[in-house]
C-alpha positions as CSV (number, residue, x, y, z in Angstrom):
1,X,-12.3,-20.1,-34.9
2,X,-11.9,-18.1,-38.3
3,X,-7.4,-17.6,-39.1
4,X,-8.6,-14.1,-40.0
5,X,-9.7,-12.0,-37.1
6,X,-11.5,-9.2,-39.0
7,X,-13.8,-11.8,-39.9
8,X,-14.4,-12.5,-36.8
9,X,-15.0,-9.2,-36.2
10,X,-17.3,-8.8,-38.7
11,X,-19.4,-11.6,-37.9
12,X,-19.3,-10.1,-34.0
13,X,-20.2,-6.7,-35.3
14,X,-23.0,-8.2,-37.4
15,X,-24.6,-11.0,-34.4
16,X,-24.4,-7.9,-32.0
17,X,-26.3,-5.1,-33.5
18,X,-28.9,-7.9,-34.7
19,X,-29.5,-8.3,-31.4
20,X,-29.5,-4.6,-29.9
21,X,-31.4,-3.3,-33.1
22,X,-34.2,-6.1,-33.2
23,X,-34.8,-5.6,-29.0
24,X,-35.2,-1.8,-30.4
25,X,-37.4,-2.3,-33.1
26,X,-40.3,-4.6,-30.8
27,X,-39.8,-1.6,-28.4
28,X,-40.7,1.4,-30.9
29,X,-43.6,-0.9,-31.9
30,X,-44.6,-1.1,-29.1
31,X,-44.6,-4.9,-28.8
32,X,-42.8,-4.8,-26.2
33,X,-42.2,-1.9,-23.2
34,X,-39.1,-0.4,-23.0
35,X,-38.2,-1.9,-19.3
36,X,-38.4,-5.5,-20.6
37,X,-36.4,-4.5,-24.4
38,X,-33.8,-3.2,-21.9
39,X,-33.3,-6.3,-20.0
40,X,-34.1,-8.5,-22.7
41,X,-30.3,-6.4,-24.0
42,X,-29.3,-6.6,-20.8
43,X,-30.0,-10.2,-20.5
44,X,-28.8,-11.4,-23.9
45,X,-26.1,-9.4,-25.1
46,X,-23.4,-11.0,-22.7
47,X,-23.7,-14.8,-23.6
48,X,-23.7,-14.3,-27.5
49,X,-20.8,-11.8,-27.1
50,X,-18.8,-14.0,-25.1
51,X,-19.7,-17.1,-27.5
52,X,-18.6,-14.9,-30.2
53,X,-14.6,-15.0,-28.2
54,X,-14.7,-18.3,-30.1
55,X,-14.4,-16.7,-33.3
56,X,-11.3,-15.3,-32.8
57,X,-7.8,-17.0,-33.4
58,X,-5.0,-17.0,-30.6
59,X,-3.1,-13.8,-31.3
60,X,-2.1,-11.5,-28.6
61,X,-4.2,-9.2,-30.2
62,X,-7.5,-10.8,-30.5
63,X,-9.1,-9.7,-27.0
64,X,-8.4,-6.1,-28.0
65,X,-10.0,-6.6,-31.6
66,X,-13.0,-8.5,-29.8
67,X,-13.4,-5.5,-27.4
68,X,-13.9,-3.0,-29.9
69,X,-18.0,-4.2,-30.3
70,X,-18.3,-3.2,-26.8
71,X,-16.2,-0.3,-27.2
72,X,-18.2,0.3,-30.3
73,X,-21.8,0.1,-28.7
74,X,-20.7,1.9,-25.7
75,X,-19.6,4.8,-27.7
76,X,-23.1,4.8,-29.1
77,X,-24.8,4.8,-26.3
78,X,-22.8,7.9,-25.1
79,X,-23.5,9.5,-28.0
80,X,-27.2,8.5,-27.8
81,X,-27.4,9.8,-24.4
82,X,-25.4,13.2,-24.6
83,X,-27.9,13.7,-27.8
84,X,-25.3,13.9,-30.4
85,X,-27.1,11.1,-32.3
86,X,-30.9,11.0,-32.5
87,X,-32.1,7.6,-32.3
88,X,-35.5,7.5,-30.5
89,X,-36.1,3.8,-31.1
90,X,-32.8,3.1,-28.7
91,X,-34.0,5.3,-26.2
92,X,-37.4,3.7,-25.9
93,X,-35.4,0.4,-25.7
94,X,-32.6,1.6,-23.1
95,X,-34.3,4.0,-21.2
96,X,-36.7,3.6,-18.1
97,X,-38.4,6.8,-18.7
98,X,-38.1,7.9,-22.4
99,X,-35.1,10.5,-21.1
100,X,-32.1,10.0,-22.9
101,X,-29.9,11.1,-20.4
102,X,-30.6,7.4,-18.4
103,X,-28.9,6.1,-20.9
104,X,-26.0,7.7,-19.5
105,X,-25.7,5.8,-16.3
106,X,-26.7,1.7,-16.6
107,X,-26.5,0.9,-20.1
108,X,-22.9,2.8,-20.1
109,X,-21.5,1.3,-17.0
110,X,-23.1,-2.2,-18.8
111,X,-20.9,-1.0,-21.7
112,X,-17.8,-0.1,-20.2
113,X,-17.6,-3.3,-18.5
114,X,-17.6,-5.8,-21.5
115,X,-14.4,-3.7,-22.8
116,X,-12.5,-3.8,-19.5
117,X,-13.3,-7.3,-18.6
118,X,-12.5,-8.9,-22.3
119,X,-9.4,-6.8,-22.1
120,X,-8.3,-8.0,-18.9
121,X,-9.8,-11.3,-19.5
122,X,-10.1,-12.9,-22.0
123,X,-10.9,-16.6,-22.6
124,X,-8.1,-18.4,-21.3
125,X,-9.6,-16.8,-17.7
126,X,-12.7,-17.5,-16.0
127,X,-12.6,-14.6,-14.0
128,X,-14.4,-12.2,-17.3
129,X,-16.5,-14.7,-18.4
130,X,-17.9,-15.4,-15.0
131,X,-18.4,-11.8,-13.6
132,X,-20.1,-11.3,-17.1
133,X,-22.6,-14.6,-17.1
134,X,-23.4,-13.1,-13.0
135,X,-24.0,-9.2,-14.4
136,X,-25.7,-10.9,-17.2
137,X,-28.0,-13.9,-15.9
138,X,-28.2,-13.0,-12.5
139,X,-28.7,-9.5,-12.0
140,X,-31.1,-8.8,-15.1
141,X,-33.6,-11.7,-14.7
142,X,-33.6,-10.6,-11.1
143,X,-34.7,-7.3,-12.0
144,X,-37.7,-9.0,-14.4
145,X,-38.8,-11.9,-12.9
146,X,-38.6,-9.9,-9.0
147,X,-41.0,-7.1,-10.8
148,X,-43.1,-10.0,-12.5
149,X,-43.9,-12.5,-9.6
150,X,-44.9,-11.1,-6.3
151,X,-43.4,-11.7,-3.1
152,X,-41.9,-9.8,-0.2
153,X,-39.7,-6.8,-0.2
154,X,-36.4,-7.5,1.5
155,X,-36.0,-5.7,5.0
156,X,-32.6,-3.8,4.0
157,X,-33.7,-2.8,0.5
158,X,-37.4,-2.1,0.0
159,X,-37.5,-2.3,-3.7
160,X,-36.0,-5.2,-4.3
161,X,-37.8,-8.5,-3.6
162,X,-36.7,-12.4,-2.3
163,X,-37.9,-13.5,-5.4
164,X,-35.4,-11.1,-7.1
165,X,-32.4,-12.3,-4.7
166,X,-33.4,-15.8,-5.3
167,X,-33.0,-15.5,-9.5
168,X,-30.4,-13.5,-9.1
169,X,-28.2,-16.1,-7.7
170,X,-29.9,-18.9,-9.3
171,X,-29.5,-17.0,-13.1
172,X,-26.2,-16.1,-12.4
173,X,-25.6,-19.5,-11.7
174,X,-27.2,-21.3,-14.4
175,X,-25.4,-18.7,-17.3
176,X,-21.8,-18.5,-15.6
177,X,-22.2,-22.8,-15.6
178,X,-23.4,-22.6,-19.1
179,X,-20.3,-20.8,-20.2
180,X,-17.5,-22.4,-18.5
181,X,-19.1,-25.4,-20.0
182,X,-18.8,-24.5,-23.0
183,X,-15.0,-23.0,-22.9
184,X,-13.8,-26.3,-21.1
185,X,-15.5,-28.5,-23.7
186,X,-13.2,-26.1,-26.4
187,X,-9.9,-26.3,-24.5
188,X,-9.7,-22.8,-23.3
189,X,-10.2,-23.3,-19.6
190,X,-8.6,-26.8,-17.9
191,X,-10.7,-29.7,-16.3
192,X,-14.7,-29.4,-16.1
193,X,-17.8,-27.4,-14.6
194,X,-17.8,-30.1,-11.8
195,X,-13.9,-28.7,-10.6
196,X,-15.9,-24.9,-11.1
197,X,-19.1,-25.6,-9.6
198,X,-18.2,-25.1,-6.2
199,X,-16.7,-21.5,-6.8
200,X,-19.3,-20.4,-9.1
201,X,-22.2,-21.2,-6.5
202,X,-19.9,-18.7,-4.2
203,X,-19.3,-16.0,-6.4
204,X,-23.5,-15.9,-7.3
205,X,-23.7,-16.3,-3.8
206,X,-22.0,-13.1,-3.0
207,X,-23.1,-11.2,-6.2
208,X,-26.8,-11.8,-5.0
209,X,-25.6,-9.9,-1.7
210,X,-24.0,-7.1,-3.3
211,X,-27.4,-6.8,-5.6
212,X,-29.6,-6.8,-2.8
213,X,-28.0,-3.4,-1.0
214,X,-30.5,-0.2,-1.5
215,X,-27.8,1.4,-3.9
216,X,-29.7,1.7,-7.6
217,X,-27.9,2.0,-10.8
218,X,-24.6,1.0,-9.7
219,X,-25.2,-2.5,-9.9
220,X,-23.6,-2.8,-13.5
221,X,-20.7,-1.8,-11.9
222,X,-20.8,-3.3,-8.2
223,X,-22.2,-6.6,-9.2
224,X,-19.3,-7.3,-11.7
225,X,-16.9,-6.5,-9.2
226,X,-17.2,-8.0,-6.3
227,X,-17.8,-11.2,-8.9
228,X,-14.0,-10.0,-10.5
229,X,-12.9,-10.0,-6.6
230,X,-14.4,-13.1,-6.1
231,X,-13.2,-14.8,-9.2
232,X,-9.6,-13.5,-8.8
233,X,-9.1,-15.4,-5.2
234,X,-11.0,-18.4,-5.8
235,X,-10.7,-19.2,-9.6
236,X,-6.8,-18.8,-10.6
């Protein structure tokens, strides 16, 4: 924890577009395609920016500062995708299809929900932190890993897969668990994963339902909350 929150801000600022500009640079090289650079952001982005809630002292004001990288990256992407800024290289990296205007829909919602939920919830709540780790871990290794291994298509929802279902819970899982770990170990959050376990494997549970539905690019917005809902009756 730095006393000075603007360095913590900083250092957020700096970790962050690291991360979203080296994912675009592998993707205008090619090194990458642009579906796996987007969930590789996708993926990523939400454990280091919640590790990077450790940075920041205890003021009042500190989930507001925090929520102005989101806020930030979000604005970008808006601009990005209304063609205000030209920035091919994100495009490639966000988009499906190399249209801009994608970037619109997922990647904003994706956006929009890091500033609400470390607004609302910051890291004396597990509610955020979980619906985050579940949108995070769980619904975009579901998308990569259902695309990458064969299996069958479920019944309700032809494009997505049982593999797909199966990570999503499972990843959701594994990164919500990873992160309540950690903020218990710091004193943010009382007693252990073992008290949390039982509720997170409920909430992934769930999520995994809600991901499976044949809705597409809503699930940055359903998946985190039905997980809020979830995490509002069962972890307060």
């Amino acid at each position: 924890m730095f006393d000075n929150n603007l360095i913590a801000l900083a250092l957020t600022i700096v970790i962050a577009l690291a991360w979203l500009r080296l994912n675009d640079f592998f993707a205008h090289k090619g090194w990458i395609s642009s579906t796996l650079s987007r969930k590789i952001i996708h993926i990523g982005t939400g454990p280091i920016f919640v590790l990077c809630w450790l940075f920041f002292n205890d003021s009042p004001s500190s989930p507001f500062i925090a929520s102005l990288v989101p806020l930030g990256i979000t604005t970008q992407f808006a601009l990005v995708g209304t063609g205000v800024i030209k920035d091919p290289a994100a495009v490639e990296a966000m988009s499906r299809t190399g249209d801009r205007k994608e970037i619109l829909y997922g990647p904003l919602f994706y956006g929009i929900v890091f500033v609400i939920l470390t607004v609302l919830f910051w890291r004396t709540s597990p509610v955020g932190m979980v619906a985050l780790m579940i949108l995070c871990g769980g619904d975009g290794l579901a998308d990569v890993l259902g695309k990458k291994i064969r299996s069958f298509s479920l019944p309700w929802s032809r494009k997505k897969t049982i593999v797909g279902s199966i990570t999503m819970f499972f990843g959701g899982l594994l990164f919500s668990s990873f992160i309540i770990s950690v903020f218990t170990f710091e004193g943010y959050l009382p007693g252990s994963l073992a008290e949390y376990f039982p509720v997170l494997v409920l909430i992934a549970f769930v999520a995994m339902v809600v991901e499976s539905l044949p809705f597409s690019d809503i699930d940055n917005l359903t998946v985190p909350l039905v997980s809020v809902i979830m995490g509002l009756i069962f972890l307060r």
